[in-house]
MILUMLUM-276719 format. One record per atom (N, C-alpha, C): residue number from 1; residue in three letters; y, x, z. Coordinates in nm, 3 decimals, m for minus. Layout:
BEGIN
+-----+-----+---------+---------+---------+
:   n : res :       y :       x :       z :
+-----+-----+---------+---------+---------+
: NUM : ALA :       Y :       X :       Z :
...
+-----+-----+---------+---------+---------+
***
This chain:
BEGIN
+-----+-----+---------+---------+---------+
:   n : res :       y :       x :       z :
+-----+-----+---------+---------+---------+
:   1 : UNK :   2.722 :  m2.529 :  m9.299 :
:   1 : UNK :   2.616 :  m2.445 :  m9.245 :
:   1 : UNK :   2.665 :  m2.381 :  m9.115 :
:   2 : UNK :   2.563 :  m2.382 :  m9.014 :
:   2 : UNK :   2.593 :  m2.343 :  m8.888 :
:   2 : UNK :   2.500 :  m2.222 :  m8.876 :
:   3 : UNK :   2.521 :  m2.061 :  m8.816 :
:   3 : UNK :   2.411 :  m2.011 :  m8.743 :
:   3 : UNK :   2.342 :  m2.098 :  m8.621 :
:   4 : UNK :   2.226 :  m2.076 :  m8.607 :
:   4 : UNK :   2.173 :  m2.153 :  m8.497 :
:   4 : UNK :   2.027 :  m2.047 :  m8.419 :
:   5 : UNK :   1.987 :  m2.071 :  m8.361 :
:   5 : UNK :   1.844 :  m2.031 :  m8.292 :
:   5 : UNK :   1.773 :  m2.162 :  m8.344 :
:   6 : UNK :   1.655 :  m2.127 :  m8.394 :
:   6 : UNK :   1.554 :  m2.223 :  m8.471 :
:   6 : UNK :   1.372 :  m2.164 :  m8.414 :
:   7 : UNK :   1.305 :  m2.242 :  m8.317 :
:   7 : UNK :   1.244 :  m2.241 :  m8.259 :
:   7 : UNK :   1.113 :  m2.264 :  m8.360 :
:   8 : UNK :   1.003 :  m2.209 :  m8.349 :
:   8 : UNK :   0.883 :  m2.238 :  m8.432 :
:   8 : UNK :   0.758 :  m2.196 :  m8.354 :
:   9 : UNK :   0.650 :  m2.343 :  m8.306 :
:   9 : UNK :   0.572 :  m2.312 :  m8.235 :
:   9 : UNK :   0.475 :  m2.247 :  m8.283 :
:  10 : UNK :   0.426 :  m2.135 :  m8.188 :
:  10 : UNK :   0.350 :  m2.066 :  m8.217 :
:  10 : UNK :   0.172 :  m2.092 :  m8.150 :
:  11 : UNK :   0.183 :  m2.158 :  m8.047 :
:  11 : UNK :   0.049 :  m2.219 :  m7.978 :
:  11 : UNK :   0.076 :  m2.278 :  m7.896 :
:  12 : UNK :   0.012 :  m2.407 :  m7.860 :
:  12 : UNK :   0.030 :  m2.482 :  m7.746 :
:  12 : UNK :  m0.139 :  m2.549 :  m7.713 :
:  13 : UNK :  m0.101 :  m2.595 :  m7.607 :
:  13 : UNK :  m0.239 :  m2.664 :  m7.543 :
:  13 : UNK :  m0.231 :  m2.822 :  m7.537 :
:  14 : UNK :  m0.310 :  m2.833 :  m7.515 :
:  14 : UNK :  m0.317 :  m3.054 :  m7.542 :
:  14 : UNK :  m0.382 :  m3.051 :  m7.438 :
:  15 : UNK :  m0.335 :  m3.161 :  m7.324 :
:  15 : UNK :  m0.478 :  m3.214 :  m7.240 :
:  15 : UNK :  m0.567 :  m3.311 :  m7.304 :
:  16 : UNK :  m0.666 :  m3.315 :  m7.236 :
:  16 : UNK :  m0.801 :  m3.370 :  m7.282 :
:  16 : UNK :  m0.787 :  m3.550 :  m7.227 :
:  17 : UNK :  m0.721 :  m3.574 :  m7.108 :
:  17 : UNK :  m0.696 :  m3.729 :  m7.057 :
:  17 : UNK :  m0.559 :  m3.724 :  m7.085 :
:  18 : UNK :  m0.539 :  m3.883 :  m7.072 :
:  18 : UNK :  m0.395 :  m3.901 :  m7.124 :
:  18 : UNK :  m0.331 :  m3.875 :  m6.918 :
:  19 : UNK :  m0.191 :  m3.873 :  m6.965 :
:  19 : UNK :  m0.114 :  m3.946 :  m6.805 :
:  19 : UNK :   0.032 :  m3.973 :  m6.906 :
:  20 : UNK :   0.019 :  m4.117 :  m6.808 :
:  20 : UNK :   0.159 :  m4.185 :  m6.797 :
:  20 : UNK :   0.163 :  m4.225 :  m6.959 :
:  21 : UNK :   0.030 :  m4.217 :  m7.050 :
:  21 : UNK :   0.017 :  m4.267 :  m7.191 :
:  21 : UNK :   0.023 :  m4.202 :  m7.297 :
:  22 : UNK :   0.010 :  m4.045 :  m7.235 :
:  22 : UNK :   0.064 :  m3.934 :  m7.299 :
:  22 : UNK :  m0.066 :  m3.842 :  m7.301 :
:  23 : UNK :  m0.063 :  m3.718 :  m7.389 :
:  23 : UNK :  m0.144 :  m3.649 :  m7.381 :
:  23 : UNK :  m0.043 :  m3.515 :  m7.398 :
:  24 : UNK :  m0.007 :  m3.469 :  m7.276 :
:  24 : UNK :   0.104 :  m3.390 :  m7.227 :
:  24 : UNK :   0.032 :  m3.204 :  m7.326 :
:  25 : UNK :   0.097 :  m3.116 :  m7.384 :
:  25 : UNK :   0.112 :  m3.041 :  m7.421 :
:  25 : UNK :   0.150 :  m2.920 :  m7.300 :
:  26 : UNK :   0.068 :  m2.814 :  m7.303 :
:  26 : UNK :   0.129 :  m2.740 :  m7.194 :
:  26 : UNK :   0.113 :  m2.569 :  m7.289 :
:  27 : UNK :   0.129 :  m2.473 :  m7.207 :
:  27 : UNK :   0.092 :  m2.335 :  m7.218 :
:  27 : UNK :   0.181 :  m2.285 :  m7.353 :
:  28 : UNK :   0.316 :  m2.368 :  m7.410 :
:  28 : UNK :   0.335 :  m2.388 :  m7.526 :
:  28 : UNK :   0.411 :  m2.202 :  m7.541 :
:  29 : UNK :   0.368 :  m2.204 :  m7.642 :
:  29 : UNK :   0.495 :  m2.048 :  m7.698 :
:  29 : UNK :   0.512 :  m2.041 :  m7.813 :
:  30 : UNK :   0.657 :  m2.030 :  m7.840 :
:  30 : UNK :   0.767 :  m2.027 :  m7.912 :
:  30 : UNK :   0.746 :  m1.856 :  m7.992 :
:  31 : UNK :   0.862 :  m1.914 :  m8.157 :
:  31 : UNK :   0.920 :  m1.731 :  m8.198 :
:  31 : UNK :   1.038 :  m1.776 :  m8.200 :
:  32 : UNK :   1.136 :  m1.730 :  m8.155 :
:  32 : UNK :   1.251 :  m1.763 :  m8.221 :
:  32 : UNK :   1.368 :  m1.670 :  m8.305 :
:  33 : UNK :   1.400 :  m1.737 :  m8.374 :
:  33 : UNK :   1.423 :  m1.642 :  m8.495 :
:  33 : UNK :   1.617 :  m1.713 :  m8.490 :
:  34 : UNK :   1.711 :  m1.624 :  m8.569 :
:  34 : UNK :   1.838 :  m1.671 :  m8.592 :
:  34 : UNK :   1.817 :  m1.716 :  m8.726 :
:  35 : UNK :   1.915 :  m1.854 :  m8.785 :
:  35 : UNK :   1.892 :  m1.864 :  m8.937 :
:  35 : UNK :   2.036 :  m1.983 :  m8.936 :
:  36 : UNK :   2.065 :  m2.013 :  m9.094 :
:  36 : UNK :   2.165 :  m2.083 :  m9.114 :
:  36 : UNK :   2.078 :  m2.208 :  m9.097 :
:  37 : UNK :   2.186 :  m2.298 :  m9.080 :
:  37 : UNK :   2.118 :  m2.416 :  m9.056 :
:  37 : UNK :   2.232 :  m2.525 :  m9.149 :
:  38 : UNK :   2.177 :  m2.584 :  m9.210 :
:  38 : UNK :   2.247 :  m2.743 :  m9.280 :
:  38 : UNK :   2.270 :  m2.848 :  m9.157 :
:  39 : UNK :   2.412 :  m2.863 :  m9.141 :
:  39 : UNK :   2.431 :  m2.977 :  m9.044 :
:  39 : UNK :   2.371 :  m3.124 :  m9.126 :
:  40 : UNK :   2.342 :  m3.213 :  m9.132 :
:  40 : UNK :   2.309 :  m3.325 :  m9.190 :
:  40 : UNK :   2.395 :  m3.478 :  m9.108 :
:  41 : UNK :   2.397 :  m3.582 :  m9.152 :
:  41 : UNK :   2.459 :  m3.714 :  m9.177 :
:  41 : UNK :   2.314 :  m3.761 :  m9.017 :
:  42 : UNK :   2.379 :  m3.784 :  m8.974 :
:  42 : UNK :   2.254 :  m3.838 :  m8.863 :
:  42 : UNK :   2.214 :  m3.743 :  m8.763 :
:  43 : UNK :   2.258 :  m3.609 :  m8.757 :
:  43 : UNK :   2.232 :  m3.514 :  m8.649 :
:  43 : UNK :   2.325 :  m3.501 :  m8.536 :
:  44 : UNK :   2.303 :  m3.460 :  m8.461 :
:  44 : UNK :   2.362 :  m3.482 :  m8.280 :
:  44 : UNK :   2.427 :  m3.328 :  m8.264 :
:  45 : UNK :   2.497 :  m3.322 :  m8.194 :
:  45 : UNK :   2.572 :  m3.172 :  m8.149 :
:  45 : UNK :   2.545 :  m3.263 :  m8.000 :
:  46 : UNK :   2.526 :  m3.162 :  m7.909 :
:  46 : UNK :   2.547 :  m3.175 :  m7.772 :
:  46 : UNK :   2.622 :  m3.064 :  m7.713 :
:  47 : UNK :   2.681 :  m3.075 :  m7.607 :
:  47 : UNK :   2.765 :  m2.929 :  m7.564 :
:  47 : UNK :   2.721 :  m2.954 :  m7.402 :
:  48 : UNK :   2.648 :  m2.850 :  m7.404 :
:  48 : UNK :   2.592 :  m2.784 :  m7.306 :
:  48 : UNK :   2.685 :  m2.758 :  m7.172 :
:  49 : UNK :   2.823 :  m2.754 :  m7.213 :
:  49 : UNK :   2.902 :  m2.701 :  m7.047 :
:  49 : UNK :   2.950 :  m2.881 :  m7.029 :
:  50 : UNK :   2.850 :  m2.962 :  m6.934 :
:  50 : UNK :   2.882 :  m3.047 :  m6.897 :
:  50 : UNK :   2.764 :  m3.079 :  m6.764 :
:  51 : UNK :   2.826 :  m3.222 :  m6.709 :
:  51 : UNK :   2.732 :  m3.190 :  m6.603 :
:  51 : UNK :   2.559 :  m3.228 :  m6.630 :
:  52 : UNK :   2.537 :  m3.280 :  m6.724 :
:  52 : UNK :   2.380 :  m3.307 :  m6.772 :
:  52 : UNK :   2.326 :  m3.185 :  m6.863 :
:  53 : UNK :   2.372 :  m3.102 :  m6.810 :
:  53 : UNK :   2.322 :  m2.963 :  m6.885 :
:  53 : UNK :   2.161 :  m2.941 :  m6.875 :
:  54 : UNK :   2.167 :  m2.957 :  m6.695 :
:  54 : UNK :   2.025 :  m2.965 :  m6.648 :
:  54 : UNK :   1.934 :  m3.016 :  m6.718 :
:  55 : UNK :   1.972 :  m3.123 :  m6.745 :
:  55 : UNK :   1.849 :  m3.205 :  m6.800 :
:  55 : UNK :   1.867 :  m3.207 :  m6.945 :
:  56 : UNK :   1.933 :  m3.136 :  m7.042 :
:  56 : UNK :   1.891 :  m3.081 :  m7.140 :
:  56 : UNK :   1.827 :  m2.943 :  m7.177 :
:  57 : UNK :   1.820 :  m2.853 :  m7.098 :
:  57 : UNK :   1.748 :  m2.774 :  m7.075 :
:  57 : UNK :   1.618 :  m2.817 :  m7.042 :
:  58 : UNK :   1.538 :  m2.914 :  m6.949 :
:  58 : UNK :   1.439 :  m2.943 :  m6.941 :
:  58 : UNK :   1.394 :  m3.043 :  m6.993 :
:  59 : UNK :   1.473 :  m3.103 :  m7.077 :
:  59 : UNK :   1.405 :  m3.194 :  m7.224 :
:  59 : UNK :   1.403 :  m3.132 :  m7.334 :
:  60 : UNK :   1.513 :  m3.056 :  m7.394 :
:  60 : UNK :   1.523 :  m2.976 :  m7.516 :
:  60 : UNK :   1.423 :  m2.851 :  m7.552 :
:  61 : UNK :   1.442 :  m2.773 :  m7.421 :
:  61 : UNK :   1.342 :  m2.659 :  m7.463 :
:  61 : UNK :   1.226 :  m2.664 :  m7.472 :
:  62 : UNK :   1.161 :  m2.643 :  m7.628 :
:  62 : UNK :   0.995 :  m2.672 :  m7.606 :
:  62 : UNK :   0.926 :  m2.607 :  m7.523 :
:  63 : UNK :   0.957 :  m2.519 :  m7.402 :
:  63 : UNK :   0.877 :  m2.444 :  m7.313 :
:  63 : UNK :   0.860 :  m2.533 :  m7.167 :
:  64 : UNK :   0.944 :  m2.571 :  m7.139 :
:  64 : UNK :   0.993 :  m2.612 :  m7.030 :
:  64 : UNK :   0.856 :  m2.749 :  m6.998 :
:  65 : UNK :   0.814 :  m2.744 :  m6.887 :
:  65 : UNK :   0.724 :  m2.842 :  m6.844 :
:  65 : UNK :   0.751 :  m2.995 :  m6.869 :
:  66 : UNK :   0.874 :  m3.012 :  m6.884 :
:  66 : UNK :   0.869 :  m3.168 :  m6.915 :
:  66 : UNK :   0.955 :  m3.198 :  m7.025 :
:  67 : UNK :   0.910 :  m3.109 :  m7.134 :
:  67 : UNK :   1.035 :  m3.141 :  m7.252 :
:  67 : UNK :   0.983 :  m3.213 :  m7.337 :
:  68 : UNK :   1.076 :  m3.265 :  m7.427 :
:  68 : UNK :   1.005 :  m3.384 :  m7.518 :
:  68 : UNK :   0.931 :  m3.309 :  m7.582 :
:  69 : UNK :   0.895 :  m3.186 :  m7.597 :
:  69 : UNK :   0.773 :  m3.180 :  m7.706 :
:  69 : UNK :   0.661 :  m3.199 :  m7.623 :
:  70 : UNK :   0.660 :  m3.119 :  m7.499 :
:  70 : UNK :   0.564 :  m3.117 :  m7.399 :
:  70 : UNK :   0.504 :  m3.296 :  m7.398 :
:  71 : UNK :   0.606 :  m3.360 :  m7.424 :
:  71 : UNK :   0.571 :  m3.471 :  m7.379 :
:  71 : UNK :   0.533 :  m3.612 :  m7.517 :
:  72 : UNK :   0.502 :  m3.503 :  m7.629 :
:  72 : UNK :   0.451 :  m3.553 :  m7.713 :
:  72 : UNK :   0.546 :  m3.618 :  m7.838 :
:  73 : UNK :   0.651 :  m3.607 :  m7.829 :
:  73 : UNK :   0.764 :  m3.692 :  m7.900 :
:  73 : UNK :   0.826 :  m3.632 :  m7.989 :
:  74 : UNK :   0.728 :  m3.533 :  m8.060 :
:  74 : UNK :   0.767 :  m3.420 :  m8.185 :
:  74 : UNK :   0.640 :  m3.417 :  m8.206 :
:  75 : UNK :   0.517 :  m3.470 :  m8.192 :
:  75 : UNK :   0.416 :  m3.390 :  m8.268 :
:  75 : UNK :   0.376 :  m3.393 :  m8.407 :
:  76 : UNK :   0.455 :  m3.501 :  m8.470 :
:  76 : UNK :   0.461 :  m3.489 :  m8.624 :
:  76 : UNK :   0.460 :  m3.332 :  m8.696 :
:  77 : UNK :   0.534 :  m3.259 :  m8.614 :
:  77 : UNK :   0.570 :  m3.141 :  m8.664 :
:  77 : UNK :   0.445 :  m3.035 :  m8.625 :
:  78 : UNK :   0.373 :  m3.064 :  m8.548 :
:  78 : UNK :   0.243 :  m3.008 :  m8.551 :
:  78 : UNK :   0.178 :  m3.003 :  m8.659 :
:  79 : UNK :   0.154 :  m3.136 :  m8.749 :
:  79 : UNK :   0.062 :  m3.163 :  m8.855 :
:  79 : UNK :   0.113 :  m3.099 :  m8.992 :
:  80 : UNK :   0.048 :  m3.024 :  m9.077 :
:  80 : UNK :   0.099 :  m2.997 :  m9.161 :
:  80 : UNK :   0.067 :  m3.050 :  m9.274 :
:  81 : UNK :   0.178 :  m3.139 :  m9.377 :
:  81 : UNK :   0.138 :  m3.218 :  m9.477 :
:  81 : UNK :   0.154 :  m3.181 :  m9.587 :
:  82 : UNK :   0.153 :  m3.077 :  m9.630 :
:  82 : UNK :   0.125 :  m2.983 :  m9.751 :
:  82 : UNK :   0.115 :  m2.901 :  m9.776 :
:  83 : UNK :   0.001 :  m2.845 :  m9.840 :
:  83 : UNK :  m0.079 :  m2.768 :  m9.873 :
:  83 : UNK :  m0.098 :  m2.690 :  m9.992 :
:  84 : UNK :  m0.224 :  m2.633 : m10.053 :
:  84 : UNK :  m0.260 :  m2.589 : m10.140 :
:  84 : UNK :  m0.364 :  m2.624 : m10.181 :
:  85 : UNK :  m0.420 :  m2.623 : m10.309 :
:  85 : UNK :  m0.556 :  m2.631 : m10.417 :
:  85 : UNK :  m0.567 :  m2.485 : m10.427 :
:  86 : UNK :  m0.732 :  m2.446 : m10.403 :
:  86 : UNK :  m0.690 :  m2.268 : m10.468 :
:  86 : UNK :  m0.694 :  m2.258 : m10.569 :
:  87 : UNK :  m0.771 :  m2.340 : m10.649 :
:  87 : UNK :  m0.783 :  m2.306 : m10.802 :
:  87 : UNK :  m0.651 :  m2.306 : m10.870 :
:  88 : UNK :  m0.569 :  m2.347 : m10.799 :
:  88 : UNK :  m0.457 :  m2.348 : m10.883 :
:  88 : UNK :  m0.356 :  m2.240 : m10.810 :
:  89 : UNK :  m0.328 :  m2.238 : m10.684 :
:  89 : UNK :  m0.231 :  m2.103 : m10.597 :
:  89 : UNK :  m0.285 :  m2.009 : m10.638 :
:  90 : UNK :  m0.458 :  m1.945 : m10.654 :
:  90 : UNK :  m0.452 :  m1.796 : m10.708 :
:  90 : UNK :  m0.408 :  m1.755 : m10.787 :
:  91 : UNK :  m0.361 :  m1.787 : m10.902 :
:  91 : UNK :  m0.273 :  m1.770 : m10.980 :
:  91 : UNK :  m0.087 :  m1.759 : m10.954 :
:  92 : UNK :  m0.086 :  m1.850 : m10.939 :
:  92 : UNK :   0.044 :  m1.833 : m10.836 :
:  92 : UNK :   0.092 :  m1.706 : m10.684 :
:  93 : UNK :  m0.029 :  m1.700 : m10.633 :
:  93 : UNK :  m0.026 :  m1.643 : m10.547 :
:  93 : UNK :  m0.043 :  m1.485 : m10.560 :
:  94 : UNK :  m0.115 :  m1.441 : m10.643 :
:  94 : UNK :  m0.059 :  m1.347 : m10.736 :
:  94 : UNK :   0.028 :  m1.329 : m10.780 :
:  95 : UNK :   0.100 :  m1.410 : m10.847 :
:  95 : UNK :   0.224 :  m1.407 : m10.918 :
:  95 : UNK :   0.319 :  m1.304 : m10.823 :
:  96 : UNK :   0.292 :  m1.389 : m10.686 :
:  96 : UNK :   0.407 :  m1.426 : m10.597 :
:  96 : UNK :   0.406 :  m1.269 : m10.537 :
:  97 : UNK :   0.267 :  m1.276 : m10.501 :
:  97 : UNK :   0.292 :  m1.088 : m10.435 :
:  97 : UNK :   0.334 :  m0.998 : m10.511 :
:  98 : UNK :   0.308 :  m0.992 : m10.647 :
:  98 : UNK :   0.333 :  m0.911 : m10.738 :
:  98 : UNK :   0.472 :  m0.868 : m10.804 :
:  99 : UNK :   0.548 :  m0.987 : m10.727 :
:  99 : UNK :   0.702 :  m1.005 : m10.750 :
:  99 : UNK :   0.742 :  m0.964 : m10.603 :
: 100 : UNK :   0.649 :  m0.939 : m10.489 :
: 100 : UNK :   0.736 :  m0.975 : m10.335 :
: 100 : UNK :   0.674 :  m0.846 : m10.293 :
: 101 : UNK :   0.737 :  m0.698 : m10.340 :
: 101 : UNK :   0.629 :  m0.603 : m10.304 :
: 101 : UNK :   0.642 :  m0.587 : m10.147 :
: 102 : UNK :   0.754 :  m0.614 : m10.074 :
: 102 : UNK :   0.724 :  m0.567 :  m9.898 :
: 102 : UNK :   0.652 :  m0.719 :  m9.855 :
: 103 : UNK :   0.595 :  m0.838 :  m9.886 :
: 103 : UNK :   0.479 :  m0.926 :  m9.847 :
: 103 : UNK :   0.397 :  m0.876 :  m9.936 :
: 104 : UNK :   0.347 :  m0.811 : m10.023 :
: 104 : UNK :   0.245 :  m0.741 : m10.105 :
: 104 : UNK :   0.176 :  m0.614 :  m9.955 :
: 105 : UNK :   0.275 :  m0.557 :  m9.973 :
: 105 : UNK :   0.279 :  m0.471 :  m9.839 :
: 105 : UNK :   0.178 :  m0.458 :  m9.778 :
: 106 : UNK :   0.252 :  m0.611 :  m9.644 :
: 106 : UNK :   0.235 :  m0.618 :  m9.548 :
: 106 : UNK :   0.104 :  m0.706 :  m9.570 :
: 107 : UNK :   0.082 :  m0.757 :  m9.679 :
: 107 : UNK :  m0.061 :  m0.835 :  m9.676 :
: 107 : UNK :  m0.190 :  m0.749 :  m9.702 :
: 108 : UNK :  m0.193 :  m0.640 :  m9.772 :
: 108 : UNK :  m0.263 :  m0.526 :  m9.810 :
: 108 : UNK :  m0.307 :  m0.423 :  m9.675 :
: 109 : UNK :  m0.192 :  m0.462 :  m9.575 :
: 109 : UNK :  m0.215 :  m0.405 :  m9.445 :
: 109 : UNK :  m0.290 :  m0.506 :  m9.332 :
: 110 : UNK :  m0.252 :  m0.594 :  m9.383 :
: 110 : UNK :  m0.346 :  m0.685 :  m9.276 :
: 110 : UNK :  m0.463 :  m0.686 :  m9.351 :
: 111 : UNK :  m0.565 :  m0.696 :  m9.407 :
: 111 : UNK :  m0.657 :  m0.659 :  m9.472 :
: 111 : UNK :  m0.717 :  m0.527 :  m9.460 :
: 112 : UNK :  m0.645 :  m0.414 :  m9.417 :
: 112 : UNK :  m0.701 :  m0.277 :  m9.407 :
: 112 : UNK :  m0.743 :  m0.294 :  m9.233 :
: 113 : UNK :  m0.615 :  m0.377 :  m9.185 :
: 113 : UNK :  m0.688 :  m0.347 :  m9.023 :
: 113 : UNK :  m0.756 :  m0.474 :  m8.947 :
: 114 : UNK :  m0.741 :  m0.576 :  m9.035 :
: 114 : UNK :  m0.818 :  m0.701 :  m8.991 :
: 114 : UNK :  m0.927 :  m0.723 :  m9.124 :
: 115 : UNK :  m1.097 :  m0.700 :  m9.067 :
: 115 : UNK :  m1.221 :  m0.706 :  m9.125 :
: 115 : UNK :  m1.266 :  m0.847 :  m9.192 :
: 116 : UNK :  m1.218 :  m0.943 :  m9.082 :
: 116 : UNK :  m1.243 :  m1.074 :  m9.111 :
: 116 : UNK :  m1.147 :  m1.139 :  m9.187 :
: 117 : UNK :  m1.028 :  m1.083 :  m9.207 :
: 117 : UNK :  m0.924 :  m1.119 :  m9.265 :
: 117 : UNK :  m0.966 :  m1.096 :  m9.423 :
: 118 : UNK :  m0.989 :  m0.971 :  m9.430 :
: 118 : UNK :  m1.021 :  m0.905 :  m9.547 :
: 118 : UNK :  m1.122 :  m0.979 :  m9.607 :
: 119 : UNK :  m1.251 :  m1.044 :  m9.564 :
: 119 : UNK :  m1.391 :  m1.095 :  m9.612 :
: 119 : UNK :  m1.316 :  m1.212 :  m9.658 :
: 120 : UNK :  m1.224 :  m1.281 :  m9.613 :
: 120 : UNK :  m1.239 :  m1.478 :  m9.636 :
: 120 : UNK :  m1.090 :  m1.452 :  m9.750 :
: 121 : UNK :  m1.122 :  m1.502 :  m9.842 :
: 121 : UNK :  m1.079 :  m1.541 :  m9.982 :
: 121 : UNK :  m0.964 :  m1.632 :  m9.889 :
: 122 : UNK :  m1.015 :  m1.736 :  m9.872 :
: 122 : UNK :  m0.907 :  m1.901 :  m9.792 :
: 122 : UNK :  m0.809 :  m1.873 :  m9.684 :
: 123 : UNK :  m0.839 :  m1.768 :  m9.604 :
: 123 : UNK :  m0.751 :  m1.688 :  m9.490 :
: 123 : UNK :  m0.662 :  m1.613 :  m9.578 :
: 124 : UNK :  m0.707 :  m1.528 :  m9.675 :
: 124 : UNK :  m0.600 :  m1.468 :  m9.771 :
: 124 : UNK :  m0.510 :  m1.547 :  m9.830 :
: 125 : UNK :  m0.540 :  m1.670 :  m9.922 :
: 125 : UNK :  m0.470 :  m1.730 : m10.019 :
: 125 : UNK :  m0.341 :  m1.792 :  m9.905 :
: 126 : UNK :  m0.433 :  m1.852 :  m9.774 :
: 126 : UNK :  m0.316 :  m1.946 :  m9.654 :
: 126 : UNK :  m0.224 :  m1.848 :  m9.592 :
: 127 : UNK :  m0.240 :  m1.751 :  m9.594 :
: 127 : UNK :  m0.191 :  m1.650 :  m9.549 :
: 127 : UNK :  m0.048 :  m1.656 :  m9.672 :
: 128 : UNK :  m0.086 :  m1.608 :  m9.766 :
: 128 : UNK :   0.007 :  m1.583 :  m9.873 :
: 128 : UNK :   0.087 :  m1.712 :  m9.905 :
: 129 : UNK :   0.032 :  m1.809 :  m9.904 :
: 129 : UNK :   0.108 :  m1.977 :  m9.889 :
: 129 : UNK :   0.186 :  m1.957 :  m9.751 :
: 130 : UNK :   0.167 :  m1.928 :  m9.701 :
: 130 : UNK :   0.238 :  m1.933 :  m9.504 :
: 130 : UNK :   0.361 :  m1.838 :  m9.527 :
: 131 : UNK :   0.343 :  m1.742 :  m9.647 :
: 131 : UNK :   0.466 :  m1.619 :  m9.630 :
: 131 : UNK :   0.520 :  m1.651 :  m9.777 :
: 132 : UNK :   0.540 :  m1.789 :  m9.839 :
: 132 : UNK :   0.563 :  m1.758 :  m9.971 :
: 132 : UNK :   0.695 :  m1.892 :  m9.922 :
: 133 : UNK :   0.812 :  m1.903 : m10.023 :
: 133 : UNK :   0.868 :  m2.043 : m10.036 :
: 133 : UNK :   0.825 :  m2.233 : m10.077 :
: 134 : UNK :   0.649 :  m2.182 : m10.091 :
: 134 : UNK :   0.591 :  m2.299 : m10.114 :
: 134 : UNK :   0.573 :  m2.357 : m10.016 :
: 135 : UNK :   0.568 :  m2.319 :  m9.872 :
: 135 : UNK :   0.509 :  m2.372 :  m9.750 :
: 135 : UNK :   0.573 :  m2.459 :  m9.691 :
: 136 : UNK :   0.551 :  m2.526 :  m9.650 :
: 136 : UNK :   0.599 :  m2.668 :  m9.604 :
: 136 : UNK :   0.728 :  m2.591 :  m9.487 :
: 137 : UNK :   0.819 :  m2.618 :  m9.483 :
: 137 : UNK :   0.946 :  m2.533 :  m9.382 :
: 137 : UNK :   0.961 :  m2.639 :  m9.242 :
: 138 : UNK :   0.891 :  m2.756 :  m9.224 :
: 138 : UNK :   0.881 :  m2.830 :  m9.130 :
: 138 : UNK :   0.790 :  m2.787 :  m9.067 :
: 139 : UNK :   0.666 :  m2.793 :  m9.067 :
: 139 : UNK :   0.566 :  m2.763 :  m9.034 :
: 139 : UNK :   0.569 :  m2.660 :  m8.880 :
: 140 : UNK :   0.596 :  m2.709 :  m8.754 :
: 140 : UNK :   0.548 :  m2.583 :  m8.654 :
: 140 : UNK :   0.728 :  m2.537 :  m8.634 :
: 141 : UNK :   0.844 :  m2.598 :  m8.695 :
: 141 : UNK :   0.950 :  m2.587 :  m8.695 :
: 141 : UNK :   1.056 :  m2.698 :  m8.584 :
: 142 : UNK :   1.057 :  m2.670 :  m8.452 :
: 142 : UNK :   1.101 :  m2.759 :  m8.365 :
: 142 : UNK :   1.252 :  m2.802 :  m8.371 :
: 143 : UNK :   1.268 :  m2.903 :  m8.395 :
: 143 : UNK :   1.353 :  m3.001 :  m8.448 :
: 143 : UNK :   1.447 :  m2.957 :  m8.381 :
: 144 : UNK :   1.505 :  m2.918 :  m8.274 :
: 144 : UNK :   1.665 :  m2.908 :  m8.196 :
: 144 : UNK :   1.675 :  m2.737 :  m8.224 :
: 145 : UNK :   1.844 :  m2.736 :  m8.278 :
: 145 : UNK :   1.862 :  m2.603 :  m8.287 :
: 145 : UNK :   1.941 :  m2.539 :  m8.165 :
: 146 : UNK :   1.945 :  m2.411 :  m8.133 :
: 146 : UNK :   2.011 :  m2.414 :  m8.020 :
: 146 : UNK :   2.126 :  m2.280 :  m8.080 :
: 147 : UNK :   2.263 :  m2.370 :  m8.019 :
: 147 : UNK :   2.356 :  m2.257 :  m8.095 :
: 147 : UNK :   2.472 :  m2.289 :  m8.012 :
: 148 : UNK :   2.545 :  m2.138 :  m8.049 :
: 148 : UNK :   2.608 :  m2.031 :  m7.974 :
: 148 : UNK :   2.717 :  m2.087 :  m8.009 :
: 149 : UNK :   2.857 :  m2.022 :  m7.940 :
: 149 : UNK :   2.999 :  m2.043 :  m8.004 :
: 149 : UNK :   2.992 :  m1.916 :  m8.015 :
+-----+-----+---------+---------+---------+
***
C-alpha cells in the first residue's frame, strides 16, 4: 500500500462533433482527496524528475486540455455499472444510516436545506448508495494516482 492523491471526476463537458475521431471532453473538474492505494501486478510507477515530465503532466492530469481523459481514453469510468433495486436498498439503506450516525447526520441536513432533495424518495436512496460501501469505488474514480516521496 502506497499513500497516493486519487482524483474523482466531478463534471465534465463532451463535445457535440467528433475531431480527429474523438469526442474531446473539456471544462472537466476534479476532488481530490489523499487515500491508501493497493499497488497491483500490471500497474506503472512513472517518476516525474525526468526529461518527459512535460508531457506527463499534459496527458496524466485529467484537467489539462489534452489529457487522455480529455481525450476520451478513460471513459469507461464515467459509466456506472452498479447500482441499486429500491425495493430491496430501503431496507438496507436504513440499516446503513442507522449504524453511520455522522452520514445519518449529514443526510438529515441535506434534506432540511435542499427542498427538492427532500421531496424525491430516488435522490435520497442514490444519495445514501453514493455515501455507503455498496457503491461501485470505480465509478468517476480516475485511474492514475499521483504520489509524493
Amino acid at each position: 500500500m502506497i499513500t497516493g492523491q486519487v482524483y474523482r471526476i466531478i463534471s465534465t463537458e463532451t463535445s457535440r462533433r467528433p475531431y480527429e475521431g474523438h469526442y474531446p471532453h473539456y471544462n472537466t473538474q476534479v476532488e481530490l482527496t489523499t487515500e491508501e492505494v493497493s499497488i497491483e501486478v500490471g500497474d506503472y510507477i512513472l517518476e516525474t524528475d525526468q526529461p518527459g515530465m512535460r508531457y506527463l503532466l499534459e496527458t496524466l492530469e485529467p484537467m489539462a486540455p489534452d489529457s487522455f481523459f480529455n481525450w476520451n481514453y478513460f471513459d469507461p469510468i464515467l459509466g456506472q455499472k452498479e447500482g441499486f433495486s429500491p425495493y430491496v436498498w430501503e431496507d438496507i439503506a436504513l440499516d446503513f444510516l442507522n449504524n453511520n450516525p455522522e452520514i445519518k447526520k449529514e443526510f438529515e441536513e441535506k434534506k432540511r436545506q435542499n427542498p427538492q432533495f427532500a421531496q424525491n424518495w430516488y435522490t435520497q436512496l442514490d444519495w445514501i448508495h453514493k455515501n455507503s460501501p455498496y457503491y461501485e469505488k470505480a465509478h468517476l474514480r480516475y485511474p492514475i494516482i499521483r504520489v509524493s516521496e
